[in-house]
VOMI-891338 format. One record per residue (C-alpha): residue in one letter; x, y, z. Coordinates in steps of 0.25 Angstrom, whole numbers, plus 5000, padded with zeros to 4 digits. Layout:
residues N
aXYZ
...
//
This chain:
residues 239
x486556135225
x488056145228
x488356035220
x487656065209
x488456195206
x489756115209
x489256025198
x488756135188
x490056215190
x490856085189
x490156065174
x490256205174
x491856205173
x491956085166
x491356145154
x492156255155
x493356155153
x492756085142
x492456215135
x493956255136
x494556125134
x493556125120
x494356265119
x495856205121
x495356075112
x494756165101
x496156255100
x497156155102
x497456145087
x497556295083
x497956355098
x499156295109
x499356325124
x497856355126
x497256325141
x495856335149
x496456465155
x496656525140
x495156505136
x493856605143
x492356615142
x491656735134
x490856805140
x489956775127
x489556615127
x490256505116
x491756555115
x492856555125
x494056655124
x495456605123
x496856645125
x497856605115
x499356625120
x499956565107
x500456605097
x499956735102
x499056805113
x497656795108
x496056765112
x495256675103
x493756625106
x493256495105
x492056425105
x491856345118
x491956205110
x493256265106
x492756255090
x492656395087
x493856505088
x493456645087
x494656765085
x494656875085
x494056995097
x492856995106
x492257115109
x491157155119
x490157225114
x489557285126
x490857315133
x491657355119
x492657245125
x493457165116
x493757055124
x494857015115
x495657135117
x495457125132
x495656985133
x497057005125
x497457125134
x497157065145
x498256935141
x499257025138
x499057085153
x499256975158
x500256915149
x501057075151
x500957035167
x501956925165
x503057015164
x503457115174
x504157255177
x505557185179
x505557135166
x505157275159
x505857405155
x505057515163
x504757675158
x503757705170
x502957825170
x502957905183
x501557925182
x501257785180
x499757765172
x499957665161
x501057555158
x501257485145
x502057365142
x502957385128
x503557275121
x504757355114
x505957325105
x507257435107
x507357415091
x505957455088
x505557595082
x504357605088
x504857555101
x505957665102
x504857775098
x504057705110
x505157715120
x505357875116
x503957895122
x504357825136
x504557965142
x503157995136
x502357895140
x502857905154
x502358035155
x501057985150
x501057905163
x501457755155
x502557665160
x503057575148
x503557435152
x504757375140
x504557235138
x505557195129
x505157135113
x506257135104
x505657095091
x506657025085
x506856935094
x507756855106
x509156875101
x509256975093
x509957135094
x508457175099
x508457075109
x509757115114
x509457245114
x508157235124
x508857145132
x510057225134
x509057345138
x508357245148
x509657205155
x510257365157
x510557385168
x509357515167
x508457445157
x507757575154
x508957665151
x509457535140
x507957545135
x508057695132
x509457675125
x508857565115
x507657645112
x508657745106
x509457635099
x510757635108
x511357515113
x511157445128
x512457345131
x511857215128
x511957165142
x511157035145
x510356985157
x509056925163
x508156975154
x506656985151
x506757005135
x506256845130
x505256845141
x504656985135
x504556925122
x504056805125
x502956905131
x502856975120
x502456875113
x501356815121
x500956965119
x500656965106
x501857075104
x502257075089
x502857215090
x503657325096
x503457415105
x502057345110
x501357405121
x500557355131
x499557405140
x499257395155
x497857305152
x498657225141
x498057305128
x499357345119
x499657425108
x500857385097
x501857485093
x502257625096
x501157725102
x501057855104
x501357905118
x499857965119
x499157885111
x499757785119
x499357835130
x497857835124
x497757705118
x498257645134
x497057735139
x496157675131
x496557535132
x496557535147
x495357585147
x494757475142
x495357355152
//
């Protein structure tokens, strides 16, 4: 009997592979990069879930000979779970995991309940709006965590600017002064400022400020203090 459950689960496992590899087969031509670890069962028979990495962070399903694609979200009925959703949040967790406190620009609350993740830029509007509400949003209990995303790009005034606030010698004190438009000296040093971009990226982050939640759910652009506060309750609640 014992070898006959080896054998089934053998087969087993090799369909599984077959299916996959049908997957990679049938993608290859649209879609790079993909592996067995980026492609998952439904729950629901016929189509398997797949992470795409490239060009962007995204989900697709296809059918288990790897002929069909399906886009767009996957929602559970009975649980009012869109799986998409989840599925994305949960990447950009895990993704958002990669980098640590060292590498950030910290407002902590003293009262610590929520912390989000913000992509900013020192010559954004709306960033500079954001940052006025630090002393706010502490007193609501939310730490904010800078990760640096100067729009225009690696070597430019922008650029500079973020790097010469991650180098000061009090990073928070040079964040405060370029959020109100006055110079930081533009000092140079190990920094973490291509490292967040290139996170960005694989983040789907298009704009600034960009905010991102403890479960991975984020929201673009500038938010309210409260209503902020509101929409991290509600997404929370769900994962």
């Amino acid at each position: 009997m014992l070898k006959s459950l080896f054998i089934t689960l053998i087969l087993l496992s090799n369909n599984v592979l077959a299916d996959k590899s049908d997957i990679i087969k049938g993608l290859s031509t649209y879609f790079t990069g993909i592996t067995e670890q980026d492609i998952s069962a439904m729950p629901f028979n016929g189509m398997y879930e797949v992470t795409l990495r490239d060009p962007k962070l995204d989900v697709i399903y296809v059918s288990a000979d790897g002929r069909y694609l399906s886009q767009g979200e996957v929602i559970d009925l009975r649980t009012r779970t869109n799986l998409t959703q989840s599925r994305l949040s949960n990447l950009a967790k895990e993704i958002m995991s990669t980098t640590t406190d060292a590498e950030k620009i910290i407002y902590k609350a003293d009262d610590e309940k929520y912390v989000i993740d913000v992509f900013t830029d020192v010559d954004c509007p709306y960033c500079r709006k954001l940052h006025k509400d630090v002393t706010e949003l502490n007193k609501l209990g939310v730490t904010m965590k800078y990760l640096a995303f100067p729009r225009s790009g690696v070597n430019t005034k922008s650029y500079y600017r973020s790097v010469a606030i991650w180098c000061a010698d009090n990073p928070e004190q040079a964040m405060d002064r370029g959020m109100i438009q006055k110079g930081n000296p533009l000092v140079d040093c190990k920094n973490p400022i291509i490292d967040q971009l290139i996170l960005a990226k694989k983040l789907n982050v298009t704009g600034t400020p960009f905010i991102f939640f403890e479960n991975g759910d984020h929201i673009p652009g500038y938010v309210k203090p409260k209503d902020l506060l509101k929409e991290m309750k509600r997404s929370l609640a769900k994962y």
